[in-house]
Rosetta silent file (secondary structure, phi, psi, omega in degrees, C-alpha in Angstrom):
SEQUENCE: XXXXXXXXXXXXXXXXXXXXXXXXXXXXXXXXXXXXXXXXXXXXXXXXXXXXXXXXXXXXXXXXXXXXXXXXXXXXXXXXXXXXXXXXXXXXXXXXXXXXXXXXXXXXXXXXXXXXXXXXXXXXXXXXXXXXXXXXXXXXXXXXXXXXXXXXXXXXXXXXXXXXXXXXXXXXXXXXXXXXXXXXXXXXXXXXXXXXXXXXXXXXXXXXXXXXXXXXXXXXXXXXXXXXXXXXXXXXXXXXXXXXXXXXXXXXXXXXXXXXXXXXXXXXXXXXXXXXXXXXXXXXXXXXXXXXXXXXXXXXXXXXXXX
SCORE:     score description
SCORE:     0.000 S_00000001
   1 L     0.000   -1.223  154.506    3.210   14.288   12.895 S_00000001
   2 L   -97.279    5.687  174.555    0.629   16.694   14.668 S_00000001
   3 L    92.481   -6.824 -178.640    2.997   18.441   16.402 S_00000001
   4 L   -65.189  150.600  174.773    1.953   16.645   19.905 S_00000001
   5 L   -99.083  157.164  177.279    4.587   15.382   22.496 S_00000001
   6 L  -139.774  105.901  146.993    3.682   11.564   23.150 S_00000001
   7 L   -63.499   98.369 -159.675    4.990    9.824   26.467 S_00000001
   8 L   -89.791  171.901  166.450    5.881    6.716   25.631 S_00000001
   9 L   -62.232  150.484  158.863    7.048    3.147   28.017 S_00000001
  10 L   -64.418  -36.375 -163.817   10.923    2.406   27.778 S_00000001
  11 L  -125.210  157.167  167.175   10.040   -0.686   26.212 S_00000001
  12 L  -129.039  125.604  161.343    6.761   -1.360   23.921 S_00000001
  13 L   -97.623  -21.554 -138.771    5.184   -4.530   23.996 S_00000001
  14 L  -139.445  103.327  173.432    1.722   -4.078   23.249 S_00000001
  15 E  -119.778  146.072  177.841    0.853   -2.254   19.916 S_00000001
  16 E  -132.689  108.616 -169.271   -2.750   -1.308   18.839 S_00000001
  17 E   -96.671  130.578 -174.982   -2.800   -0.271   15.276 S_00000001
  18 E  -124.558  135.667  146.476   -6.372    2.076   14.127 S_00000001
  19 L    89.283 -110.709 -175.647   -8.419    3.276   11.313 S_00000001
  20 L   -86.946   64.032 -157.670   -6.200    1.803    7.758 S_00000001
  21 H   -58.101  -32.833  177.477   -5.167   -1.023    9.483 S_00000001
  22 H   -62.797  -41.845 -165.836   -2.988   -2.973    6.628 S_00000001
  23 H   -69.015  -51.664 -137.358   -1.187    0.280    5.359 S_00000001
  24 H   -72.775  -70.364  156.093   -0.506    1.018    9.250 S_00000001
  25 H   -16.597  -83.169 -176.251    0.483   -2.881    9.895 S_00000001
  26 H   -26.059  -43.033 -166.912    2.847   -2.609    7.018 S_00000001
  27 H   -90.392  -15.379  150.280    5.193   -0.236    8.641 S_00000001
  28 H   -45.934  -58.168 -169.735    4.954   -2.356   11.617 S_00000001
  29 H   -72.380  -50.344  154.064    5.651   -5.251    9.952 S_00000001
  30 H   -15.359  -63.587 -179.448    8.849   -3.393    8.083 S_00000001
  31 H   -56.369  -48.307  172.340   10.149   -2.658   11.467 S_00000001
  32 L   126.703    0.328 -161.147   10.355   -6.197   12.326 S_00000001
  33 L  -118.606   31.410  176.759    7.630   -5.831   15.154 S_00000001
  34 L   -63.929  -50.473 -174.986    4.065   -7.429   13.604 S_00000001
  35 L   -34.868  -41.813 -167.791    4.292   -9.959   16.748 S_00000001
  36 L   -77.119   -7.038  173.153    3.574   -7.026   18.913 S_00000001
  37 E   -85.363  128.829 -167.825    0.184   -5.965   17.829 S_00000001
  38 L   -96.334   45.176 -162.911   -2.488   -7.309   19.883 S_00000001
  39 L  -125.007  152.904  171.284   -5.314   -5.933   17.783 S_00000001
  40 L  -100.833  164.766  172.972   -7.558   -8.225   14.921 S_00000001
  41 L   -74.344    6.045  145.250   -8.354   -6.774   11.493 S_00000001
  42 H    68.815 -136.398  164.377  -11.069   -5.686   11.893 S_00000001
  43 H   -70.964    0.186  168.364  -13.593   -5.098    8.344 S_00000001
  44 H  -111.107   12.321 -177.597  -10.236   -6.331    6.618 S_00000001
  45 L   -70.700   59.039 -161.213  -10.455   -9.603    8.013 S_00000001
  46 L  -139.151 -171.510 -109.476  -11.745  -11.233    4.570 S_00000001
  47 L  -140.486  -39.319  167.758   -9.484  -13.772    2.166 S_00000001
  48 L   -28.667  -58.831 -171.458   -7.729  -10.038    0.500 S_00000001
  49 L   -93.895   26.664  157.963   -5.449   -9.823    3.640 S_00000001
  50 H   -35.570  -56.867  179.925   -4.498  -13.598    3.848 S_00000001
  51 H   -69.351    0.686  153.713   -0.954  -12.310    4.117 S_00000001
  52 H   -79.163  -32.822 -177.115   -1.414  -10.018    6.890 S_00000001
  53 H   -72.615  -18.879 -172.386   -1.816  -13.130    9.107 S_00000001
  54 L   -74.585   -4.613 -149.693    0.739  -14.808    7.235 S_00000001
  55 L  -125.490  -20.121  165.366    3.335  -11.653    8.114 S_00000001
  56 L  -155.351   94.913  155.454    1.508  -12.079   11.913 S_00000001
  57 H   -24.390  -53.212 -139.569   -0.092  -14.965   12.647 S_00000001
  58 H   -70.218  -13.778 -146.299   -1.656  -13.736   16.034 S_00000001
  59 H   -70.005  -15.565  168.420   -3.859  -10.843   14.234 S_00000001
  60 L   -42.944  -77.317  178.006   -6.270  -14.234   13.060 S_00000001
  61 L   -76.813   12.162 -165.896   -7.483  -14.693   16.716 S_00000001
  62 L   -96.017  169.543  178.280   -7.476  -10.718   18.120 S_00000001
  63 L   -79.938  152.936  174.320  -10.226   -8.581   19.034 S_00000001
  64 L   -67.751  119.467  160.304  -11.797   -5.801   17.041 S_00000001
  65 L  -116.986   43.704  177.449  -10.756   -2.263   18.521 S_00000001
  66 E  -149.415  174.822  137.416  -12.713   -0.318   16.244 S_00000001
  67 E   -81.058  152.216 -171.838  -15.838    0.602   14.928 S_00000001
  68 L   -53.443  -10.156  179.097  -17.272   -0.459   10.860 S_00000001
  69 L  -102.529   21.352  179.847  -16.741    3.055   10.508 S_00000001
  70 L    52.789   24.205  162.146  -12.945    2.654   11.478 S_00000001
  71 E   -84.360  120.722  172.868  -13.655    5.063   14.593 S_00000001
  72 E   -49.096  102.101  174.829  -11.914    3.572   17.807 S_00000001
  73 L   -36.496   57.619 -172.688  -13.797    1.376   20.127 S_00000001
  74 H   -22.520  -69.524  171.709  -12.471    3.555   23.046 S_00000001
  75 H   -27.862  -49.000 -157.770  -13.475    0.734   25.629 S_00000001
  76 H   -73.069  -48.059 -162.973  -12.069   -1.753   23.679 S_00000001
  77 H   -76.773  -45.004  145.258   -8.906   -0.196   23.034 S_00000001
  78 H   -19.907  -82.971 -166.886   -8.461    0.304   27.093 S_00000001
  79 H   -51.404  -40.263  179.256   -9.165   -2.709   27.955 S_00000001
  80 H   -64.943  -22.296 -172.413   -5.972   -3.870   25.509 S_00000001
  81 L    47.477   71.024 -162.486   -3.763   -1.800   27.466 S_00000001
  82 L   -80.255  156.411  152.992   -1.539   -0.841   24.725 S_00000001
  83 L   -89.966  -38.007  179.221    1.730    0.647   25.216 S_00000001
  84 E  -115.369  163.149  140.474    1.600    2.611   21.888 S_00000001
  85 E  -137.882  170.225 -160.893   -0.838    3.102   19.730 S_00000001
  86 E  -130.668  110.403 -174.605   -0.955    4.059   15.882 S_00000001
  87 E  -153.026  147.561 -165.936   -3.384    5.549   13.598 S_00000001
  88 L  -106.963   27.245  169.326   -3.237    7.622   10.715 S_00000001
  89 L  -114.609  127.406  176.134   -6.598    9.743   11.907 S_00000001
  90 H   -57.022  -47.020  168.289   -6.065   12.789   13.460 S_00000001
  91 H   -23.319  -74.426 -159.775   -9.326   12.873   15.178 S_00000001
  92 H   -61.704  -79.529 -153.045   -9.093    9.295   16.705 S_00000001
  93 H   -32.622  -67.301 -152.542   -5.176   10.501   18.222 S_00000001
  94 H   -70.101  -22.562  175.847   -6.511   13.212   20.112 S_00000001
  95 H   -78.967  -27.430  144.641   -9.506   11.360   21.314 S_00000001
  96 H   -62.544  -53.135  166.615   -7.327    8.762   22.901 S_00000001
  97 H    -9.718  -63.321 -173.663   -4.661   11.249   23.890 S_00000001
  98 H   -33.426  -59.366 -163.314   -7.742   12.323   26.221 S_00000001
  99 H   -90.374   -4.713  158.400   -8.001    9.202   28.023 S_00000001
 100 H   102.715   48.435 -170.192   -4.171    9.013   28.888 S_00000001
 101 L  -122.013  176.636 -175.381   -3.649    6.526   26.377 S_00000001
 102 L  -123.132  105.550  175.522    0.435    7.308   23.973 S_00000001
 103 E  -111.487  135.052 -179.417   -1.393    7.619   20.714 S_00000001
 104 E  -111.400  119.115  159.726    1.181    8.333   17.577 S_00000001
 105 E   -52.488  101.002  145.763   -0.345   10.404   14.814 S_00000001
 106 L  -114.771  165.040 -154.457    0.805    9.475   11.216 S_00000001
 107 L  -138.865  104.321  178.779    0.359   11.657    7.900 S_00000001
 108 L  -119.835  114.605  165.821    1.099    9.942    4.687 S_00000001
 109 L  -125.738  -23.372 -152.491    0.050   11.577    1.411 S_00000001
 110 L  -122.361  177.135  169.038    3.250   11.832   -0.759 S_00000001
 111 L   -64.778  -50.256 -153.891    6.311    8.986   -1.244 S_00000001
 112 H   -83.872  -27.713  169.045    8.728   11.078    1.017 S_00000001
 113 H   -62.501  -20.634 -162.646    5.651   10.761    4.020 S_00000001
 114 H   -70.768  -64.760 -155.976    6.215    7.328    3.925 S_00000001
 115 H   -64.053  -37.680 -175.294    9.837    7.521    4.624 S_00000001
 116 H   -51.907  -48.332  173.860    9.364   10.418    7.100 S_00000001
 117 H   -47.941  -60.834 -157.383    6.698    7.605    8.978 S_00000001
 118 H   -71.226  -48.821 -170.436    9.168    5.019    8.930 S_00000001
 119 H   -37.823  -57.092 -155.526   12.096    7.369   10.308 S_00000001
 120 H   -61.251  -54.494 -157.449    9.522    8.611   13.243 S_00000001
 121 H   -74.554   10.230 -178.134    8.209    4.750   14.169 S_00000001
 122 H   -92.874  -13.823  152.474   12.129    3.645   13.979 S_00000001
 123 H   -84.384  -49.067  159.215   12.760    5.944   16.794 S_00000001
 124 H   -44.023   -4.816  167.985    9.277    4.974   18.786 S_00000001
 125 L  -129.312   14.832 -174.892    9.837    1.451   18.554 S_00000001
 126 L    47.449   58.813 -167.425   13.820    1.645   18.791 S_00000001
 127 L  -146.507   37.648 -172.596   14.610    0.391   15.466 S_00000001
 128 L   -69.354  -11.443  175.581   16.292    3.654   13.989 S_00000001
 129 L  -100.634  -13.440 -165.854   18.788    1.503   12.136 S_00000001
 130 L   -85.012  -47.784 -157.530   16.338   -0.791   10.378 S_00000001
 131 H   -73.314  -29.323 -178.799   14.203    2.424    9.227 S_00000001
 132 H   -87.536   28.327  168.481   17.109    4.044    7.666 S_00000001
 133 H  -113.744  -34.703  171.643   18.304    1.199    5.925 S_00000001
 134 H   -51.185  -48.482 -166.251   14.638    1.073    4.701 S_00000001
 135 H  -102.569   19.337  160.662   14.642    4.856    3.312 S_00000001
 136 H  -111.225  -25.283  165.474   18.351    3.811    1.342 S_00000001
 137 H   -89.413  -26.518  162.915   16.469    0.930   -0.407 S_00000001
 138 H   -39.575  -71.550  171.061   13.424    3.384   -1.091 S_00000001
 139 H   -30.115  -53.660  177.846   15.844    5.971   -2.460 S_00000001
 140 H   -78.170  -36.033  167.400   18.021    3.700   -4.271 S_00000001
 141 H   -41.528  -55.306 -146.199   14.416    1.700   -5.829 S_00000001
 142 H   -85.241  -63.644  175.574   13.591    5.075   -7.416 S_00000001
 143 H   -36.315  -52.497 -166.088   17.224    5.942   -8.811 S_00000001
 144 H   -62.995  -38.727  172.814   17.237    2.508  -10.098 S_00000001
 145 H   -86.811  -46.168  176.388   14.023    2.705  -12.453 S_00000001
 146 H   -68.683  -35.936  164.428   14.380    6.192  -13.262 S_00000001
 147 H   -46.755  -69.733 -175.994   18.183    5.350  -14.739 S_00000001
 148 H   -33.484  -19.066  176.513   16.060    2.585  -16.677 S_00000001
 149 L  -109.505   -0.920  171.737   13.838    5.130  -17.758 S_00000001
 150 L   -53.375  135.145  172.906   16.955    7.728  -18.862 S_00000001
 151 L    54.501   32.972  160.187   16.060    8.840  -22.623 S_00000001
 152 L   -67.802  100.177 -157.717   12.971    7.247  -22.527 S_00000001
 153 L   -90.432  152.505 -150.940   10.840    9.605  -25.371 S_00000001
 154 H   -74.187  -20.917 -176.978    7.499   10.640  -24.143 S_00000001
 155 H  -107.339   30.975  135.268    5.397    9.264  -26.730 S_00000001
 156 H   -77.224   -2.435 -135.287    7.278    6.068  -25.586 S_00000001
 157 L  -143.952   96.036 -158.845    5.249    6.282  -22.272 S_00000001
 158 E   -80.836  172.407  164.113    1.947    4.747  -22.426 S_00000001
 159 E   -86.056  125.514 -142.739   -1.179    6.057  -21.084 S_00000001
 160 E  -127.323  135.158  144.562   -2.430    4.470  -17.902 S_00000001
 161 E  -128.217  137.437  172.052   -5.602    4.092  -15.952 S_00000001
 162 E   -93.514  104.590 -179.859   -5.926    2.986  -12.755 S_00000001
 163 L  -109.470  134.478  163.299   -9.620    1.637  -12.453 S_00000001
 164 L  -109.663   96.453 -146.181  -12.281    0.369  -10.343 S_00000001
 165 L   -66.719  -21.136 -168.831  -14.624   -0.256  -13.225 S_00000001
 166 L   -82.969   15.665  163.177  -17.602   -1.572  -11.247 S_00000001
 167 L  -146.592   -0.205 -159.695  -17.725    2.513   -9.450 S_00000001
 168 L    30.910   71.921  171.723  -15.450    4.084  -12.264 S_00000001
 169 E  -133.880  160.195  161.291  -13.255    6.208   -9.743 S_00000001
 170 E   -91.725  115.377 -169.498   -9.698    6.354   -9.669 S_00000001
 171 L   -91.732  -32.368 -164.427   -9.499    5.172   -5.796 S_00000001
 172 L  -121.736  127.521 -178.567   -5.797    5.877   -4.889 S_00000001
 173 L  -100.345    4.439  178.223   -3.916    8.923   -5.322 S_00000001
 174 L   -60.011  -19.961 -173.198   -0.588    7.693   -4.451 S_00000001
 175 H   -71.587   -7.573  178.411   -0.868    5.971   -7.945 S_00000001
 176 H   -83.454   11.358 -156.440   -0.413    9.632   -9.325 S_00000001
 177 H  -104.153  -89.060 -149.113    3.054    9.259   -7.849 S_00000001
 178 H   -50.621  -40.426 -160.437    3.981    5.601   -8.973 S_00000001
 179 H   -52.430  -61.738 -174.189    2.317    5.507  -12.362 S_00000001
 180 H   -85.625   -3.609  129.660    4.379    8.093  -13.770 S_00000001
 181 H    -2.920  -81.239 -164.328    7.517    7.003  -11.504 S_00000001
 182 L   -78.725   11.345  158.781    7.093    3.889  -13.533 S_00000001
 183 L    70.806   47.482  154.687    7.171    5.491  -16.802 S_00000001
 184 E  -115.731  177.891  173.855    3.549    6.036  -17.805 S_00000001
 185 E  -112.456  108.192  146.236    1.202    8.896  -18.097 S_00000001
 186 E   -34.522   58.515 -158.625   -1.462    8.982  -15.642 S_00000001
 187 L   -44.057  -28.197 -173.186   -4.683    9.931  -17.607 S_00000001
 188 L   -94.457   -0.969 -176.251   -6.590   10.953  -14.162 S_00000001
 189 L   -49.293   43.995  169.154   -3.361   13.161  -13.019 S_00000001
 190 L   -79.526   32.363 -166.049   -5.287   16.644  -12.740 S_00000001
 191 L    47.861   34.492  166.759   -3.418   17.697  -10.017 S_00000001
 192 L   -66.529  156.576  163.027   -5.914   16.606   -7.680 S_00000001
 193 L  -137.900   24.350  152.480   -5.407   16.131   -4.093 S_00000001
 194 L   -80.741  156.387  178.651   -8.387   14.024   -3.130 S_00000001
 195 L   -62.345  -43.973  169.776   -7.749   10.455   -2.567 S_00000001
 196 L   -88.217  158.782  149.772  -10.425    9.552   -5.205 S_00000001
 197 E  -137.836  138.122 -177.258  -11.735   10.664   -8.280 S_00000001
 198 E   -93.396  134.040 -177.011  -14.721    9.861   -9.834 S_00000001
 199 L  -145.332  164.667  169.119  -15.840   10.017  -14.104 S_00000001
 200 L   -76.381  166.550  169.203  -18.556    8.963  -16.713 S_00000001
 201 H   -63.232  -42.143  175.516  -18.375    6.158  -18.714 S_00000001
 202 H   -58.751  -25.342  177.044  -17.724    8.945  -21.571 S_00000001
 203 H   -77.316  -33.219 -177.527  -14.711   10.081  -19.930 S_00000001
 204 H   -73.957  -46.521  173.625  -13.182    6.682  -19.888 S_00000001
 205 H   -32.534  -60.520 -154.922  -14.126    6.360  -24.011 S_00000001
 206 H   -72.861  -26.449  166.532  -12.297    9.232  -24.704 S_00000001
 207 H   -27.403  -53.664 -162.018   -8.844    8.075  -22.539 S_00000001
 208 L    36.399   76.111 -168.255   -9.519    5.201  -24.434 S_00000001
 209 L   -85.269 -155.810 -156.554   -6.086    4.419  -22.360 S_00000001
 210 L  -112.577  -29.424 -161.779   -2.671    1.894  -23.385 S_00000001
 211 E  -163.717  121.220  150.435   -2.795   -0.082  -19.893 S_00000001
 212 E  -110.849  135.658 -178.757   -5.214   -0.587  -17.390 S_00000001
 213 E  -124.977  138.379 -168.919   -4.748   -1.427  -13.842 S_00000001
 214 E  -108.081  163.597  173.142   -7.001   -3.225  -11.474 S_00000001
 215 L  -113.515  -21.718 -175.439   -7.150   -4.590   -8.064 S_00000001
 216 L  -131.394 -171.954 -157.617   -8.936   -7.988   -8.438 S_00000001
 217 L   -69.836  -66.207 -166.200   -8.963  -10.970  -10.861 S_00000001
 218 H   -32.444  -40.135  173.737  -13.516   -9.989  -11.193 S_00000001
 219 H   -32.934  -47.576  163.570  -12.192   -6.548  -12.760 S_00000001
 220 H   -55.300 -100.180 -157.663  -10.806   -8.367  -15.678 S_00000001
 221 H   -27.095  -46.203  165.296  -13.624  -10.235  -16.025 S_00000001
 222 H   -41.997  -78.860 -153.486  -16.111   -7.489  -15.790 S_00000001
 223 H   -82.697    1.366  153.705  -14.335   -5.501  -18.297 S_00000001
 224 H   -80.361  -42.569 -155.502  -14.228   -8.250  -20.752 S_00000001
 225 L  -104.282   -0.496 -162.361  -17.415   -9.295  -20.486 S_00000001
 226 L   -81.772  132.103  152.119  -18.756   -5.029  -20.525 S_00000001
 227 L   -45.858  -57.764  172.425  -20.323   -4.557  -24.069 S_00000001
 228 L   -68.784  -44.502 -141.990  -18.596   -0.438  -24.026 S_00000001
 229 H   -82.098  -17.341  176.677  -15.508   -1.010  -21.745 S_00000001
 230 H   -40.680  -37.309 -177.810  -14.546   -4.260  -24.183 S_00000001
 231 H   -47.558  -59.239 -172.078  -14.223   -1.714  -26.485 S_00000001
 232 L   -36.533  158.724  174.698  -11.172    0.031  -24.764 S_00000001
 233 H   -72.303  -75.192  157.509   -7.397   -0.350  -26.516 S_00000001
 234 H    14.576  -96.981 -179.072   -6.456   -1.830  -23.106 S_00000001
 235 H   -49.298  -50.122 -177.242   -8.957   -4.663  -23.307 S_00000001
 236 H   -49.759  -41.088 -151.725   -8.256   -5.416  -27.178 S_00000001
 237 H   -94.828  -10.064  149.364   -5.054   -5.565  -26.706 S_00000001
 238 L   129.294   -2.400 -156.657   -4.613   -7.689  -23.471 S_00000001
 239 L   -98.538   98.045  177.913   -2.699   -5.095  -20.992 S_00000001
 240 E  -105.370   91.564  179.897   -4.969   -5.904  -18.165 S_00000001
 241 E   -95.507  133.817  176.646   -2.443   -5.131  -15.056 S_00000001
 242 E   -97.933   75.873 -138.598   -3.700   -6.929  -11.763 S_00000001
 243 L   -64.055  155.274 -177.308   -1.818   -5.269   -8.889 S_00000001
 244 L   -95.892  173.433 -151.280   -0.604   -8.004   -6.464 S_00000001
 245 E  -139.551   87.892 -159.037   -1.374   -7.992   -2.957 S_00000001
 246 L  -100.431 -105.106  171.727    1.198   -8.768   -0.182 S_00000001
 247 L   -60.908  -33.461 -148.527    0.429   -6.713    3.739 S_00000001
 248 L  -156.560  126.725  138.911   -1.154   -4.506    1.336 S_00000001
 249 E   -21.560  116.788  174.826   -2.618   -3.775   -2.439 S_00000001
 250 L   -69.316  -12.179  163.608    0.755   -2.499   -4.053 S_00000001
 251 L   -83.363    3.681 -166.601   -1.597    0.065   -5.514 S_00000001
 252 L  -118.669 -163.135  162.717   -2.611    1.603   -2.357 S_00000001
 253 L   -97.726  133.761 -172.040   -0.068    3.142    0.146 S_00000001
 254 L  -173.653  131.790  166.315    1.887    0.371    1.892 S_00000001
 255 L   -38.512  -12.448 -177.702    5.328   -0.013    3.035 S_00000001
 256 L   -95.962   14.389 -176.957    6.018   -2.222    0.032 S_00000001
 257 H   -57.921   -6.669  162.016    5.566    0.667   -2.360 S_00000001
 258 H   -62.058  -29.965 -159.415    9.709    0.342   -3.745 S_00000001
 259 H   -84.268  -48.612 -159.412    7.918   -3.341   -5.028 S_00000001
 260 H   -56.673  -65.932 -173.737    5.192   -1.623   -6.676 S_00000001
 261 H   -40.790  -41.894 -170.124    7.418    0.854   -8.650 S_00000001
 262 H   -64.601  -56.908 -161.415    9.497   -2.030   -9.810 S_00000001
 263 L   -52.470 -109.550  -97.965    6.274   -4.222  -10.561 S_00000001
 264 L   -81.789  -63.393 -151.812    4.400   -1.037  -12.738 S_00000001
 265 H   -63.786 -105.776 -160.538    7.972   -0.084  -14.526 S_00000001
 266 H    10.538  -53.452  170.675    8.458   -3.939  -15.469 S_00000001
 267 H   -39.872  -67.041 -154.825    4.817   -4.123  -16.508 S_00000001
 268 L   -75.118  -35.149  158.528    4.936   -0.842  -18.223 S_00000001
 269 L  -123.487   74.973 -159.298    8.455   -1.407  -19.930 S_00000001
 270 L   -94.996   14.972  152.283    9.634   -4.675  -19.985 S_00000001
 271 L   -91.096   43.787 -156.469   12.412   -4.495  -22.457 S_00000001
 272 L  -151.208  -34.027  171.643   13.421   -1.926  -20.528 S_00000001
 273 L  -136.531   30.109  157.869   13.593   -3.987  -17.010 S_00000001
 274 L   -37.767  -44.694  174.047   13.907   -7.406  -18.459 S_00000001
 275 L   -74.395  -14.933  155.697   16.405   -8.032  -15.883 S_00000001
 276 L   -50.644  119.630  177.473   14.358   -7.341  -12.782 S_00000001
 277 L   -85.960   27.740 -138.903   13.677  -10.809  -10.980 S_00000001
 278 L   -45.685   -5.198 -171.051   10.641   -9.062   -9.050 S_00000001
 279 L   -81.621  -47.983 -157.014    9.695  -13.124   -7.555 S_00000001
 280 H   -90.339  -22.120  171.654   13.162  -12.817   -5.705 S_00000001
 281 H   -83.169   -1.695 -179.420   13.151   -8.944   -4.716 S_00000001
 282 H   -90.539  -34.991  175.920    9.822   -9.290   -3.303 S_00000001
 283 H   -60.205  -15.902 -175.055   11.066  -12.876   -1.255 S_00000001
 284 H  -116.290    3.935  166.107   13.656  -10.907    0.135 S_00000001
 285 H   -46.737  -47.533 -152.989   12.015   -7.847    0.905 S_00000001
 286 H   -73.315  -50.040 -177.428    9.773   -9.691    2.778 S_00000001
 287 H   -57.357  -64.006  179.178   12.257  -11.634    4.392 S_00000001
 288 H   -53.898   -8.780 -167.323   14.987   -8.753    5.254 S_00000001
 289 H  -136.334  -37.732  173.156   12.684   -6.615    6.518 S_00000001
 290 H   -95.208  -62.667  179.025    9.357   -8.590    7.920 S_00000001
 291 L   126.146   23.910 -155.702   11.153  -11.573    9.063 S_00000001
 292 L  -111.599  140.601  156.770    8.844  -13.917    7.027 S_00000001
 293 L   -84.928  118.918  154.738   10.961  -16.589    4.502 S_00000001
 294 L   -83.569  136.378 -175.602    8.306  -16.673    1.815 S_00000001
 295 L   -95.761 -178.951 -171.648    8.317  -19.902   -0.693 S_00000001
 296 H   -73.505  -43.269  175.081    7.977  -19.057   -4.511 S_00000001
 297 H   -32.369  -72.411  169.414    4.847  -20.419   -4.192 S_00000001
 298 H   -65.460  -41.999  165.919    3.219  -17.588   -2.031 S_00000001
 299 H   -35.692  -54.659 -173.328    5.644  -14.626   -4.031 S_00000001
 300 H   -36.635  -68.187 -163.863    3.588  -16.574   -6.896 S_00000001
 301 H   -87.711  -26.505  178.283    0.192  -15.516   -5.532 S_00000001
 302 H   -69.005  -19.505 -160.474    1.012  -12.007   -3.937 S_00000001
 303 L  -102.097    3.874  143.278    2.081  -11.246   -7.430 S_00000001
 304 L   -56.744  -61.559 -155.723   -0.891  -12.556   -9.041 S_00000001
 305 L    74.430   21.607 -152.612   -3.007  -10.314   -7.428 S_00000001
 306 L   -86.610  -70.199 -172.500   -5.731  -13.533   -7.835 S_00000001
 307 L    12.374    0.000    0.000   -6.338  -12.751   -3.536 S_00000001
């Protein structure tokens, strides 16, 4: 995705994923091929990713290959002897390129990079039928909620913030995608293209939005317990969304991002997707595509968001 030729092994055994490792993992894990990364998690190694180890055990006992500033341990990453490796910093590709190492670039900003990723690693890891069965359930996700959303009238369509109230930024911008996907209005949608945006407390007053969404349980709490943000329609009114948290935050970019749009329409209209089981499409996502049989139990807790 930088335009680079990459010489790769006939066969890859040995993957070393850099720089965002759970979104990167995910599309690994998609593929059917989490076993093969011999790399640890690095500054995500904390009780948030329980379910990357659960989707690969091994990544629990691996080595670091990076620096806290998600810059490659070069040594480190040698020493692993990878046949591929994967990172979604351009920098980091070329500086391994250097040392003779088959570094893959990916470039995800939009919904359609995603699929464009998985097409590219389903020819690099020779799993070209799995990704394009993957970018026919994407495809088919998003026809399926937007028919659900046909004749929906716009002042049917609440107004959404996505928050991290303890920095007030909007952290993810793929959420300008999904939100309104999922048949809300994105209040921070200024046709930005940084990943974050940042606001006053005053800026949030005046949203005053219909649904706020969070990443942990402490958000909630925080903004209950805030004298001002208590205030919000949101808070009175209870729609406190907690996105769950499988390989990935379903708010961030991650291969499970078909589950988010179902979870946020469901959320956002649920006479509208009353018939969505989302406990059994997420068990079989997970299954059909990662290779993991999940019990109801654990669906239970990615979809909590409690992590």
């Amino acid at each position: 995705m930088a335009g680079r030729s990459v010489e790769l092994p006939a066969r890859i055994e040995r993957i070393v994923t850099l720089g965002s490792l759970p979104v990167i993992n995910s599309f690994v894990f998609t593929l059917g091929e989490g076993r093969r990364i011999v790399n640890g998690l690095a500054d995500f190694a904390r009780p948030h990713w329980k379910y990357q180890t659960r989707f690969a055990p091994q990544l629990a006992g691996q080595p670091t290959l990076q620096q806290p500033n998600r810059e490659p341990n070069v040594e480190a990453v040698l020493q692993a002897r990878p046949d591929l490796v994967l990172t979604m910093q351009r920098d980091s590709a070329e500086q391994l390129a250097a040392f003779g190492l088959p570094c893959v670039y990916l470039a995800w900003r939009e919904p359609e990079d995603l699929k464009a990723c998985m097409s590219l690693l389903g020819e690099v890891l020779a799993k070209p039928a799995v990704a394009l069965r993957y970018v026919r359930w994407f495809d088919a996700t998003l026809a399926r909620v937007s028919g659900g959303l046909r004749g929906l009238p716009p002042q049917q369509r609440p107004r959404v913030l996505y928050l991290q109230p303890e920095t007030l930024t909007q952290p993810r911008l793929i959420a300008e995608w999904w939100i309104p996907a999922a048949g809300g209005i994105s209040v921070t949608d200024d046709g930005r293209r940084t990943e974050s945006r940042s606001f006053t407390l005053e800026q949030v007053l005046l949203w005053d939005p219909d649904v706020l969404i969070l990443t942990t349980p402490q958000a909630v709490q925080r903004l209950r317990a805030d004298r001002v943000l208590s205030s919000l329609k949101a808070v009175r009114n209870g729609r406190l969304l907690v996105a769950p948290v499988g390989a990935h935050s379903w708010s961030n970019r991650t291969a499970e991002q078909p589950l988010t749009l179902l979870w946020a329409a469901q959320a956002l209209h649920p006479d509208r997707f009353a018939s969505v089981d989302l406990a059994a499409e997420a068990q079989q996502f997970y299954r059909s595509y990662f290779g993991v049989a999940l019990t109801q139990a654990e669906v239970a807790e990615i979809l909590s968001g409690t992590l």
